[in-house]
PyMOL Python script that loads the backbone (N, CA, C, O; Angstrom):
from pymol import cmd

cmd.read_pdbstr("""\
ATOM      1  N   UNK A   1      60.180 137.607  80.130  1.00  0.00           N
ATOM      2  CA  UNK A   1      61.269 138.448  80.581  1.00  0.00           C
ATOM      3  C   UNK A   1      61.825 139.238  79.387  1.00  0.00           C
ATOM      4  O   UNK A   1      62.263 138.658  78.394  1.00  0.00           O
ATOM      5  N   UNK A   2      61.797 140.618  79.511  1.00  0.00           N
ATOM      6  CA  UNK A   2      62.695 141.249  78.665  1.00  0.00           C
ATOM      7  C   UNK A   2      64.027 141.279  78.153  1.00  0.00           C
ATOM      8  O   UNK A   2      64.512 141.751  79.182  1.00  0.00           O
ATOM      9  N   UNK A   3      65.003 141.158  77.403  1.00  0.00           N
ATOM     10  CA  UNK A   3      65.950 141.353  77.079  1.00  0.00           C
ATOM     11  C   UNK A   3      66.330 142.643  76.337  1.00  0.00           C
ATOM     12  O   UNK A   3      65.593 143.286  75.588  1.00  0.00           O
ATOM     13  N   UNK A   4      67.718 142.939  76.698  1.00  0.00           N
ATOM     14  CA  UNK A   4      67.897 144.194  76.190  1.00  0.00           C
ATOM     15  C   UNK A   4      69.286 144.172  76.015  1.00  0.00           C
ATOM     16  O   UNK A   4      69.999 143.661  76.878  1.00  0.00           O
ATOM     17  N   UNK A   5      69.966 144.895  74.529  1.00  0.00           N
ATOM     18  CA  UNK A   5      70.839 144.656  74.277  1.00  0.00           C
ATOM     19  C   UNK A   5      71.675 145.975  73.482  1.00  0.00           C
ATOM     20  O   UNK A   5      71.607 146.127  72.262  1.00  0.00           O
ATOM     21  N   UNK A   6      72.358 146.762  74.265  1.00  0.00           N
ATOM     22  CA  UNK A   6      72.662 148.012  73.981  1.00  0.00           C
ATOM     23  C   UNK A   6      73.813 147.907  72.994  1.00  0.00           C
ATOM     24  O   UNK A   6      74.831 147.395  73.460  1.00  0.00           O
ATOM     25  N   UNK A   7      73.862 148.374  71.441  1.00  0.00           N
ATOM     26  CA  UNK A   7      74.774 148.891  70.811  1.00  0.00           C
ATOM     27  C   UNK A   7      75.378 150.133  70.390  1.00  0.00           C
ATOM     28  O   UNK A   7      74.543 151.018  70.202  1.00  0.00           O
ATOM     29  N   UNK A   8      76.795 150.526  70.148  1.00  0.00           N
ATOM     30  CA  UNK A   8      77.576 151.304  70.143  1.00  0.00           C
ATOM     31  C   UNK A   8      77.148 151.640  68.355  1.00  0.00           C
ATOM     32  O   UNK A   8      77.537 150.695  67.669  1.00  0.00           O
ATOM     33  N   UNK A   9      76.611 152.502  67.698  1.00  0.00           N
ATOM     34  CA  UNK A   9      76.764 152.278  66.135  1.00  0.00           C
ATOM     35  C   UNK A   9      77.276 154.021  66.027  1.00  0.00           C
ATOM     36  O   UNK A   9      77.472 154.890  66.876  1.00  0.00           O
ATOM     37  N   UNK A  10      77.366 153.977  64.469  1.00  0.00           N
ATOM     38  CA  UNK A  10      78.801 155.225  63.862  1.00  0.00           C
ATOM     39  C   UNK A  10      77.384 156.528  64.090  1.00  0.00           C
ATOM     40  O   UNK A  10      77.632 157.723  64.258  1.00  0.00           O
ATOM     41  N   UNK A  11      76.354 156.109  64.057  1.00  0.00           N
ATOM     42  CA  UNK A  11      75.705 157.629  64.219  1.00  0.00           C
ATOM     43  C   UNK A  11      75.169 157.596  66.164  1.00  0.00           C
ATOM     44  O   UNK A  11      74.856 158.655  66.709  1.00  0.00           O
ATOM     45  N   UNK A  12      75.158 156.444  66.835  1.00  0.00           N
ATOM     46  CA  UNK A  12      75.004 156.965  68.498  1.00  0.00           C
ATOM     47  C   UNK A  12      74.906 155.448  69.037  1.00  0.00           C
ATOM     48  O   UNK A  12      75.877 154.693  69.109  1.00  0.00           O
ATOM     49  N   UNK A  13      73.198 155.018  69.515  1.00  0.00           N
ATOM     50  CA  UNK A  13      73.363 154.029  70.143  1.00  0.00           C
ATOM     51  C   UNK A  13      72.281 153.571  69.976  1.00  0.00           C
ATOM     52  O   UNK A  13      71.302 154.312  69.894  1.00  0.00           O
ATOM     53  N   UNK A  14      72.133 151.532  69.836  1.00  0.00           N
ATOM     54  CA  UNK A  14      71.047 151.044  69.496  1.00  0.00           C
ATOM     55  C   UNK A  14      69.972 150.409  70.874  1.00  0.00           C
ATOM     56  O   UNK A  14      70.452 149.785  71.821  1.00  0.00           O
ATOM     57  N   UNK A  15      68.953 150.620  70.779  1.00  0.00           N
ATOM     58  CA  UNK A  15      68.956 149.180  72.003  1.00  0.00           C
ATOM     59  C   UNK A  15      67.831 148.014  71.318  1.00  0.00           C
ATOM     60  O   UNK A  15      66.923 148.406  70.586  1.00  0.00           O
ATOM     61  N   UNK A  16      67.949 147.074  71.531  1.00  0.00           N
ATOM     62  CA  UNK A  16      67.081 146.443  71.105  1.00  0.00           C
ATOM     63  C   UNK A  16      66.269 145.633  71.996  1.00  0.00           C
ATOM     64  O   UNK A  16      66.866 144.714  72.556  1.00  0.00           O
ATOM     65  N   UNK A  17      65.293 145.749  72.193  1.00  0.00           N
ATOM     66  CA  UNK A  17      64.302 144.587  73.287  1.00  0.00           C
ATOM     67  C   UNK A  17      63.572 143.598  72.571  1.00  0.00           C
ATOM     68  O   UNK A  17      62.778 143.796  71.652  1.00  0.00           O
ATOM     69  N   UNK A  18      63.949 142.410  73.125  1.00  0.00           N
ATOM     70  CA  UNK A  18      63.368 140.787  72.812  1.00  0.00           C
ATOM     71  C   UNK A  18      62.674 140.352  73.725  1.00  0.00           C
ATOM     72  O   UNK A  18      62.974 140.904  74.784  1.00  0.00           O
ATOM     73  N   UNK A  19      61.730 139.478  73.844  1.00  0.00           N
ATOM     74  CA  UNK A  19      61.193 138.926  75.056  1.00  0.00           C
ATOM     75  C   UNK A  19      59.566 139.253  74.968  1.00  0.00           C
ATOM     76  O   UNK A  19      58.798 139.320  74.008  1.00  0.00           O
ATOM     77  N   UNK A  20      59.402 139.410  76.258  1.00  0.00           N
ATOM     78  CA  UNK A  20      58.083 139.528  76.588  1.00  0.00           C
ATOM     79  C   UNK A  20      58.074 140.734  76.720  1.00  0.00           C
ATOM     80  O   UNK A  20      58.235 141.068  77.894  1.00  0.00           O
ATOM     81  N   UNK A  21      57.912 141.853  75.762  1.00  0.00           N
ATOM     82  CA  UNK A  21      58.279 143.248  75.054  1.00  0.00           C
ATOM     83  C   UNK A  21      56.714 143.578  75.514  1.00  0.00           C
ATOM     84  O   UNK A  21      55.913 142.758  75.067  1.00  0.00           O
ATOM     85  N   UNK A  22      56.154 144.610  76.309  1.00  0.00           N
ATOM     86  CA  UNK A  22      55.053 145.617  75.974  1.00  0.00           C
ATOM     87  C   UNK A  22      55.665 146.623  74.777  1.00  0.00           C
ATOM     88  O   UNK A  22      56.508 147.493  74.995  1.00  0.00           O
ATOM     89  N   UNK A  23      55.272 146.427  73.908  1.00  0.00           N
ATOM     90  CA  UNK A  23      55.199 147.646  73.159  1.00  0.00           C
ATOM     91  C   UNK A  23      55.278 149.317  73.642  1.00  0.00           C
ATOM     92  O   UNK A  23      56.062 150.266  73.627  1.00  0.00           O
ATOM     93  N   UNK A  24      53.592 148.883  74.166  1.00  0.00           N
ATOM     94  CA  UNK A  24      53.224 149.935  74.826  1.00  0.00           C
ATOM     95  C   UNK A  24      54.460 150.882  75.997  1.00  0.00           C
ATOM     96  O   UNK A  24      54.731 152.079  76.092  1.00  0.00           O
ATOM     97  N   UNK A  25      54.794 150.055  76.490  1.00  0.00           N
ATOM     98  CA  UNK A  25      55.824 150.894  77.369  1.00  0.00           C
ATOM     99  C   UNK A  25      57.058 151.181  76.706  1.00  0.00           C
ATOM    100  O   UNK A  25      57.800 151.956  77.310  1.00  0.00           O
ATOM    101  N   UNK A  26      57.451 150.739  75.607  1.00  0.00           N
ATOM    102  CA  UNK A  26      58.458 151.449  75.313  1.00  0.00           C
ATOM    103  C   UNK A  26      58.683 152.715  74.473  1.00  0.00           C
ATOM    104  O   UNK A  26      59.616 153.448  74.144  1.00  0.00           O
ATOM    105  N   UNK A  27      56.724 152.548  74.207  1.00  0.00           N
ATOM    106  CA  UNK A  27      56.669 154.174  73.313  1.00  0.00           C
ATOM    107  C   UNK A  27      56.422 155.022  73.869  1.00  0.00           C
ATOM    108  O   UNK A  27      56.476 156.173  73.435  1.00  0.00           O
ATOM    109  N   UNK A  28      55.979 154.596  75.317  1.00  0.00           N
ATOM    110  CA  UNK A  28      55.895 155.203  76.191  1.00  0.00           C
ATOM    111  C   UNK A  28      57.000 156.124  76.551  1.00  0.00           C
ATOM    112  O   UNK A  28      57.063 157.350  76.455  1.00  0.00           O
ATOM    113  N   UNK A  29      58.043 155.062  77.085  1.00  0.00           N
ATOM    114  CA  UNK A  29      59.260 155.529  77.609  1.00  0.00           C
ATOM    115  C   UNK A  29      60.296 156.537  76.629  1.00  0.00           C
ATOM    116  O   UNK A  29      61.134 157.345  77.030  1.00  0.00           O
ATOM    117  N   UNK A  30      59.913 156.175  75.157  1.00  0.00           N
ATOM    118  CA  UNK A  30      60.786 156.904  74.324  1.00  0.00           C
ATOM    119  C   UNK A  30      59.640 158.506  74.176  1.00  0.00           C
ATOM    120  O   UNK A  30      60.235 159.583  74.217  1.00  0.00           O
ATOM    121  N   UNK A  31      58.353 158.523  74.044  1.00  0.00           N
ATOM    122  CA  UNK A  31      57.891 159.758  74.183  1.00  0.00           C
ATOM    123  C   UNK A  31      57.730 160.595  75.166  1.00  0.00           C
ATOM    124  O   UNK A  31      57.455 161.793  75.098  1.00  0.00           O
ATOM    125  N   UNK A  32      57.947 159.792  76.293  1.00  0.00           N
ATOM    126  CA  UNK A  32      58.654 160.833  77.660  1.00  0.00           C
ATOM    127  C   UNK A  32      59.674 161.143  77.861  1.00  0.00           C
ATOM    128  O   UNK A  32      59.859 161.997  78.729  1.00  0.00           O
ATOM    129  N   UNK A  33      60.947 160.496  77.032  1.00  0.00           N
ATOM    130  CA  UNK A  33      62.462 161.241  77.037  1.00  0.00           C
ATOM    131  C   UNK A  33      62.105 161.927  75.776  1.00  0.00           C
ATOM    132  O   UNK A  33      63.225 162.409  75.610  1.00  0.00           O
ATOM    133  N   UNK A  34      61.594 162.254  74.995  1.00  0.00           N
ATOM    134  CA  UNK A  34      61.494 163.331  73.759  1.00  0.00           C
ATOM    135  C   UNK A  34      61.124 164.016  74.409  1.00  0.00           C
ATOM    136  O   UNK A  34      62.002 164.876  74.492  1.00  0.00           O
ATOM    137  N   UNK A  35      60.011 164.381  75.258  1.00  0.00           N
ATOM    138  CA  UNK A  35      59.697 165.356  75.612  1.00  0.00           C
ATOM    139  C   UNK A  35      59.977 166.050  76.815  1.00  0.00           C
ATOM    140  O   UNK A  35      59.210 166.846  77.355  1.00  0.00           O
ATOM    141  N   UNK A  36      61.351 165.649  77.305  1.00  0.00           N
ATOM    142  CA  UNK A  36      62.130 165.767  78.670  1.00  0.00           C
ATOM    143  C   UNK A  36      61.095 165.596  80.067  1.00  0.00           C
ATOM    144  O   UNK A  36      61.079 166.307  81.072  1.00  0.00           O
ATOM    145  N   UNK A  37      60.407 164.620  79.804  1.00  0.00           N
ATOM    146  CA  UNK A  37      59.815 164.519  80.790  1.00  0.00           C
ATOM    147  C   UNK A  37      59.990 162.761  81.548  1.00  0.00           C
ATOM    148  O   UNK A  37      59.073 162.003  81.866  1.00  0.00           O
ATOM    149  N   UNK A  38      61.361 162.552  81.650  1.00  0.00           N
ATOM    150  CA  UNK A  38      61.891 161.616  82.009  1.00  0.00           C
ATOM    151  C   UNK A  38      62.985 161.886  83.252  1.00  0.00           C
ATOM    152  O   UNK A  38      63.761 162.837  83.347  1.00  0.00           O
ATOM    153  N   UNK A  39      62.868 161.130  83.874  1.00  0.00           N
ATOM    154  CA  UNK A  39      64.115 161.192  84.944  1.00  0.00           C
ATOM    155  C   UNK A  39      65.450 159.923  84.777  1.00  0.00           C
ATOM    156  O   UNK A  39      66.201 159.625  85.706  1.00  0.00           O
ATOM    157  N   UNK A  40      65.484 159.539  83.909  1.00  0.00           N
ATOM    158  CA  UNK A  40      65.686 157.920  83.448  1.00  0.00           C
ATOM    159  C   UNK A  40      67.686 158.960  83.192  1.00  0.00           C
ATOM    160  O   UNK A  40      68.649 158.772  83.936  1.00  0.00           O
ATOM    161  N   UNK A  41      67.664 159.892  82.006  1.00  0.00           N
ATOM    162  CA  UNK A  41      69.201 160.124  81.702  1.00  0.00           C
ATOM    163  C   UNK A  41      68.880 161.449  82.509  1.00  0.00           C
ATOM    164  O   UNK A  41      67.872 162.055  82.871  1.00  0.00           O
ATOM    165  N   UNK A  42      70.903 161.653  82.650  1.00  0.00           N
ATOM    166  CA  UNK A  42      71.320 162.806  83.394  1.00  0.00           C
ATOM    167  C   UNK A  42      70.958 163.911  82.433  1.00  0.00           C
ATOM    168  O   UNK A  42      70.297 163.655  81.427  1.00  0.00           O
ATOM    169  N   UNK A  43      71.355 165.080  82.700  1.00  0.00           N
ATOM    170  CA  UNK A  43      70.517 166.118  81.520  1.00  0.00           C
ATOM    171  C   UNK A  43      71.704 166.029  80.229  1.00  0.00           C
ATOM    172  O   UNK A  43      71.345 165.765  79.082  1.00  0.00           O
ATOM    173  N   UNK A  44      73.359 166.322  80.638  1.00  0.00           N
ATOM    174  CA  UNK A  44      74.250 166.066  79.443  1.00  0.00           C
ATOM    175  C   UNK A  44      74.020 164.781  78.025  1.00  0.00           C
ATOM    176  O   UNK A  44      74.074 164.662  76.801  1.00  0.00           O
ATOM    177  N   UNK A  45      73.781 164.139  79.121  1.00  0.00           N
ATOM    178  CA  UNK A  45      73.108 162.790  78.338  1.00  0.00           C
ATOM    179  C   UNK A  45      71.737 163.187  76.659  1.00  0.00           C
ATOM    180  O   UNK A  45      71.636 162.993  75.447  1.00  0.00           O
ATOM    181  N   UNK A  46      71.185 163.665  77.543  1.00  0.00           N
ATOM    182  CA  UNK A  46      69.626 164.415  76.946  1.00  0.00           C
ATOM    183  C   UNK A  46      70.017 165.139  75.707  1.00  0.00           C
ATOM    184  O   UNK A  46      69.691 164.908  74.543  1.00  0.00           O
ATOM    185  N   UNK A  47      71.308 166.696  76.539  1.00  0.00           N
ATOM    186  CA  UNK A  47      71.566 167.587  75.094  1.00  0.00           C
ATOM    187  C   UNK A  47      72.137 166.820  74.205  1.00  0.00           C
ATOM    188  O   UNK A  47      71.832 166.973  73.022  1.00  0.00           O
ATOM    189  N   UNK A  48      73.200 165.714  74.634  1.00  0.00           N
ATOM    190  CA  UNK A  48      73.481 164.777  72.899  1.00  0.00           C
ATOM    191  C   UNK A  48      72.693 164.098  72.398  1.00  0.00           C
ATOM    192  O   UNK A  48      72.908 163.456  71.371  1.00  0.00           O
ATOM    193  N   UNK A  49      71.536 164.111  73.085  1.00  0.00           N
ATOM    194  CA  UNK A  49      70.591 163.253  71.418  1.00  0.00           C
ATOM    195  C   UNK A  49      70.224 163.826  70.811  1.00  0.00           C
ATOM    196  O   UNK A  49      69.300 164.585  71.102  1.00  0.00           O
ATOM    197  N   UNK A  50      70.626 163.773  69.943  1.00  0.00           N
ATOM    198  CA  UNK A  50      69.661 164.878  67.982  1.00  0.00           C
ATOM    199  C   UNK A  50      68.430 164.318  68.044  1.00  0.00           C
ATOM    200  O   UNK A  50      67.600 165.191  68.299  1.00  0.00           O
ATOM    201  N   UNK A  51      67.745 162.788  67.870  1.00  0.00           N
ATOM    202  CA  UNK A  51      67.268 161.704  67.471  1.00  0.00           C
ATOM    203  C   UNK A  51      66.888 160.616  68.048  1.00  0.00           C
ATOM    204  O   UNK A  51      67.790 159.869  68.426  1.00  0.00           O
ATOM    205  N   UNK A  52      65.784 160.294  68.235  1.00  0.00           N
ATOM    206  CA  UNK A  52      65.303 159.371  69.012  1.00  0.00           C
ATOM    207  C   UNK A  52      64.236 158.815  68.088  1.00  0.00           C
ATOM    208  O   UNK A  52      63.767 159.715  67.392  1.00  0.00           O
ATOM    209  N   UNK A  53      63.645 157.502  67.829  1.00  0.00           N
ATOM    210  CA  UNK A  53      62.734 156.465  67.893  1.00  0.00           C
ATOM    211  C   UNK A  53      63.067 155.339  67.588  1.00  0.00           C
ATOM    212  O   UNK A  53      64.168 154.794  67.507  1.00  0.00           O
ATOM    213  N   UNK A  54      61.654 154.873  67.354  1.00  0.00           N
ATOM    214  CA  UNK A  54      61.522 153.032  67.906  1.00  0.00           C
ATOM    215  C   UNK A  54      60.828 152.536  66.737  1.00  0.00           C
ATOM    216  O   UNK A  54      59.843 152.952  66.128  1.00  0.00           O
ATOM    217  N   UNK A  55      61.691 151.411  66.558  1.00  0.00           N
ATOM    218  CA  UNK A  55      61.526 150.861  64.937  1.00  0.00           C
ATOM    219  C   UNK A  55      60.461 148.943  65.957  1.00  0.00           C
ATOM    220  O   UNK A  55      60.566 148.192  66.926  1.00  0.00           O
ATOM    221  N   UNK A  56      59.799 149.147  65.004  1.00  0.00           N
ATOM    222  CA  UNK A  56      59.122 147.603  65.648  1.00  0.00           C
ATOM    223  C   UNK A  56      59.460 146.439  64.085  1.00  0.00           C
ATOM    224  O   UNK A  56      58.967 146.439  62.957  1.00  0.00           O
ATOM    225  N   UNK A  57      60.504 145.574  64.743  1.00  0.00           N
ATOM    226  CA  UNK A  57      60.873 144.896  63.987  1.00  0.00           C
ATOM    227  C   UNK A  57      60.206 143.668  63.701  1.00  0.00           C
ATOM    228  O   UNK A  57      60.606 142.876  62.848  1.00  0.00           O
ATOM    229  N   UNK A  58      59.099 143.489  64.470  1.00  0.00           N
ATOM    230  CA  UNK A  58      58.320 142.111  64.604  1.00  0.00           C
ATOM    231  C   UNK A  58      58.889 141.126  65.251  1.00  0.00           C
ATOM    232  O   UNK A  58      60.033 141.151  65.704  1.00  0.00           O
ATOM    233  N   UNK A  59      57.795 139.854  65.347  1.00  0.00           N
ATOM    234  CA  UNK A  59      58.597 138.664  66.481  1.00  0.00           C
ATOM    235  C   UNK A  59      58.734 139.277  67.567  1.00  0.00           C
ATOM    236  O   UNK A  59      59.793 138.941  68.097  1.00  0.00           O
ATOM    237  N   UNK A  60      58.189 139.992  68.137  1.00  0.00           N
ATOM    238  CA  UNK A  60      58.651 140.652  69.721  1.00  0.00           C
ATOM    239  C   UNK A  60      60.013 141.192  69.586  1.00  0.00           C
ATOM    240  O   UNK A  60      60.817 140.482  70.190  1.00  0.00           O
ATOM    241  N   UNK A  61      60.463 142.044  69.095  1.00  0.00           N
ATOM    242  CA  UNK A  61      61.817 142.899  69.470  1.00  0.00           C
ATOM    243  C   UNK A  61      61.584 144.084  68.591  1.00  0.00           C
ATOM    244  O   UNK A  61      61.166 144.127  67.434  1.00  0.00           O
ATOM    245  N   UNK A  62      61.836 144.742  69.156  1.00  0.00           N
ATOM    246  CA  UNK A  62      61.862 146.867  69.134  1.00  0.00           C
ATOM    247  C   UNK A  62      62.917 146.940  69.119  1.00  0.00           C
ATOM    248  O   UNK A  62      63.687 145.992  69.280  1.00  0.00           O
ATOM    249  N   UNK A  63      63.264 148.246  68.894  1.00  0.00           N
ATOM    250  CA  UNK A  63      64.923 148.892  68.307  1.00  0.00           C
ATOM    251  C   UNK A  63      64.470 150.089  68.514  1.00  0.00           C
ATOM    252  O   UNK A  63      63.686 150.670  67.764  1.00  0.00           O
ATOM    253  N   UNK A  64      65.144 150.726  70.003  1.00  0.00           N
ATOM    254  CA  UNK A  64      65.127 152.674  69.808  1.00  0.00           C
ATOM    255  C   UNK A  64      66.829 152.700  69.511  1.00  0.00           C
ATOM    256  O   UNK A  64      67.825 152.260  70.084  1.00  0.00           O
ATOM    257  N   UNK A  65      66.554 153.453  68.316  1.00  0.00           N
ATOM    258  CA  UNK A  65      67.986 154.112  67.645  1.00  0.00           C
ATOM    259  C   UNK A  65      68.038 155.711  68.285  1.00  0.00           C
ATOM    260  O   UNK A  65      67.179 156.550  68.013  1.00  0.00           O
ATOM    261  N   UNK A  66      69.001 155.921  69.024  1.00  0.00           N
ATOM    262  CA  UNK A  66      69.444 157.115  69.299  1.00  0.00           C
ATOM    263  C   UNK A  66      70.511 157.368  68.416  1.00  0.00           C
ATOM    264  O   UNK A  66      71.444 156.597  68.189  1.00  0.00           O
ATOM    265  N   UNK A  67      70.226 159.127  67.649  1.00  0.00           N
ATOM    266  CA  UNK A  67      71.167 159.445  66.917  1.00  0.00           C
ATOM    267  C   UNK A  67      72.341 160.710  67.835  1.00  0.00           C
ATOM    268  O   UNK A  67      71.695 161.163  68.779  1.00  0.00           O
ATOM    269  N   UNK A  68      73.384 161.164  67.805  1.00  0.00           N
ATOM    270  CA  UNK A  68      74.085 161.853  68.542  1.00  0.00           C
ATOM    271  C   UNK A  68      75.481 160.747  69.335  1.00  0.00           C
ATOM    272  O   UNK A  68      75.810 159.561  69.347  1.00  0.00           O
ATOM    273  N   UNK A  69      75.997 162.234  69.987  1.00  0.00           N
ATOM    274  CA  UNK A  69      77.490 161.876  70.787  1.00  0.00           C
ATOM    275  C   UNK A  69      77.368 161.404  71.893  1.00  0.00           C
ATOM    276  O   UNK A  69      77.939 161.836  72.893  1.00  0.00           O
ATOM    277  N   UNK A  70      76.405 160.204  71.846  1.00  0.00           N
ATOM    278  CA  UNK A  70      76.474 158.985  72.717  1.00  0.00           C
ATOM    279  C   UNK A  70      77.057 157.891  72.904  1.00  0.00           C
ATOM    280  O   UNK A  70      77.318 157.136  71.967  1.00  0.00           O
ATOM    281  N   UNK A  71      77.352 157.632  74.128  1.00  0.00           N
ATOM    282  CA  UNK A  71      78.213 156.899  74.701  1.00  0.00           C
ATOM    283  C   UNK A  71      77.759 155.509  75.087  1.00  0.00           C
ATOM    284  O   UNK A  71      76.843 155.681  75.890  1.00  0.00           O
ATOM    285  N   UNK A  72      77.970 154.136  74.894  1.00  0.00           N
ATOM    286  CA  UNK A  72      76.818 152.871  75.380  1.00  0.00           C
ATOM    287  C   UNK A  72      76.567 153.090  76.608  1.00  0.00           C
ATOM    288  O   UNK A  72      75.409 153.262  76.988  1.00  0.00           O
ATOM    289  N   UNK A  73      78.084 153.136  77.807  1.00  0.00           N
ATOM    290  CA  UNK A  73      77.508 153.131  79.146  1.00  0.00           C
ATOM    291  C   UNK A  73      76.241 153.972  79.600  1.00  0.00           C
ATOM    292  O   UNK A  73      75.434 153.685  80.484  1.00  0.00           O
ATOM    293  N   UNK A  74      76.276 155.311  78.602  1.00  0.00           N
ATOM    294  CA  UNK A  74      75.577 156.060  79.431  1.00  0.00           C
ATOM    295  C   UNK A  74      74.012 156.080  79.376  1.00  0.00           C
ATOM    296  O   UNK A  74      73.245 156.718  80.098  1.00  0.00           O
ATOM    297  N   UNK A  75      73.681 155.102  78.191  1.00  0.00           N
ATOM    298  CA  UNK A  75      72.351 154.314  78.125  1.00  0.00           C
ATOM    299  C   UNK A  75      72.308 153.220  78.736  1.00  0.00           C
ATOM    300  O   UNK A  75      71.211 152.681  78.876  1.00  0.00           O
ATOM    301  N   UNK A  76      73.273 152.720  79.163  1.00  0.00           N
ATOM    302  CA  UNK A  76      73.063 151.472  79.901  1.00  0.00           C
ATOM    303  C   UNK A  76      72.476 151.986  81.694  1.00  0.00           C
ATOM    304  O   UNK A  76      71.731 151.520  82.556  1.00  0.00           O
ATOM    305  N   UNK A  77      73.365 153.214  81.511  1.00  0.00           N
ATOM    306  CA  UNK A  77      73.150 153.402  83.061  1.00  0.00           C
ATOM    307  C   UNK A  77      71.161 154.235  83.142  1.00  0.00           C
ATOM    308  O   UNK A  77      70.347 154.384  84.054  1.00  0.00           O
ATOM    309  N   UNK A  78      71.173 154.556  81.651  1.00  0.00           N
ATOM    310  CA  UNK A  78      69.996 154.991  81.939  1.00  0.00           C
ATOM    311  C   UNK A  78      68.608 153.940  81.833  1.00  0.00           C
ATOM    312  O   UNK A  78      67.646 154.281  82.521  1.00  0.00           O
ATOM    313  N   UNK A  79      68.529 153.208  81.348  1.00  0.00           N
ATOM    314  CA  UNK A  79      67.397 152.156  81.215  1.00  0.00           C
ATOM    315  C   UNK A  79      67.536 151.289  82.204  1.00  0.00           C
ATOM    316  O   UNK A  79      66.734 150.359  82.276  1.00  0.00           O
ATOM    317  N   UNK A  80      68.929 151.469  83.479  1.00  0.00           N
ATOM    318  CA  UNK A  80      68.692 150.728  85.008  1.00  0.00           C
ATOM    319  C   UNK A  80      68.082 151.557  86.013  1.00  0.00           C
ATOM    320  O   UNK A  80      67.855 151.078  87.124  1.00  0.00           O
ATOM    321  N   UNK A  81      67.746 152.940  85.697  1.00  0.00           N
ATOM    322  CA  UNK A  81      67.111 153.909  86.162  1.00  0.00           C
ATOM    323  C   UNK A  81      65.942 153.557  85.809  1.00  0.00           C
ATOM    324  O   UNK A  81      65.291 153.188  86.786  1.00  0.00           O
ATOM    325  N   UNK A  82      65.304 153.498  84.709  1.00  0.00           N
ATOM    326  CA  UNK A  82      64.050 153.887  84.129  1.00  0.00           C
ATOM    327  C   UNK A  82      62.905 152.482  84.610  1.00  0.00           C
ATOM    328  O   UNK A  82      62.930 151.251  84.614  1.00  0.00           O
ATOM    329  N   UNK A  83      61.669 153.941  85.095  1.00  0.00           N
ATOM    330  CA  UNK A  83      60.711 153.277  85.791  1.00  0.00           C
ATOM    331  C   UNK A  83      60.463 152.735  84.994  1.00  0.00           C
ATOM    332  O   UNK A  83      60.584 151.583  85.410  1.00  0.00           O
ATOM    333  N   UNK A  84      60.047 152.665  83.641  1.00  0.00           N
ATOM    334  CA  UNK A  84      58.995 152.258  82.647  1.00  0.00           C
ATOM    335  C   UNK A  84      59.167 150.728  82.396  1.00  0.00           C
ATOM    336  O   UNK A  84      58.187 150.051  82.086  1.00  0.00           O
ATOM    337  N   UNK A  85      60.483 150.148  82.537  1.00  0.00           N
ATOM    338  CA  UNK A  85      60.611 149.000  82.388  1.00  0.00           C
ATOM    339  C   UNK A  85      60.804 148.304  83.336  1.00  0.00           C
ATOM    340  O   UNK A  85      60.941 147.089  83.191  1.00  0.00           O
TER     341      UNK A  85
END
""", "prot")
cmd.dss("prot")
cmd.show_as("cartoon", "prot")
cmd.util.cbc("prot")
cmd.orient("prot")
């Protein structure tokens, strides 16, 4: 089972996934919101990210750092949308 754990930090928002992590889908999921080809955030959502990727920290847990005037809820509400996971 995945875990996921959304933080608020001074440049936007963290998430981090633990668990039984595909990799694969989350580079997935972060190179289909780079390339607006996601339905996962609303579009306002989209124009505040400067910055997007995914740090692989080992031990099973990933970290996509979004940089910009993001808000936690509004990643929270987007990764309960998103097919990929």
């Amino acid at each position: 089972m995945i875990q996921k754990t959304v933080n608020k930090t001074a440049q936007g928002v963290d998430i981090h996934f633990t668990g039984s992590v595909d990799k694969t889908k989350i580079f997935t999921m972060v190179e289909n919101c780079s390339h607006g080809k996601c339905d996962c955030m609303k579009e306002d959502t989209k124009r505040k990210i400067k910055e997007m990727h995914v740090e692989d920290l080992g031990d099973g847990e990933i970290k996509i750092v979004l940089t910009g005037d993001i808000e936690k809820q509004e990643i929270n509400e987007a990764i309960q949308r998103s097919k990929v996971l």
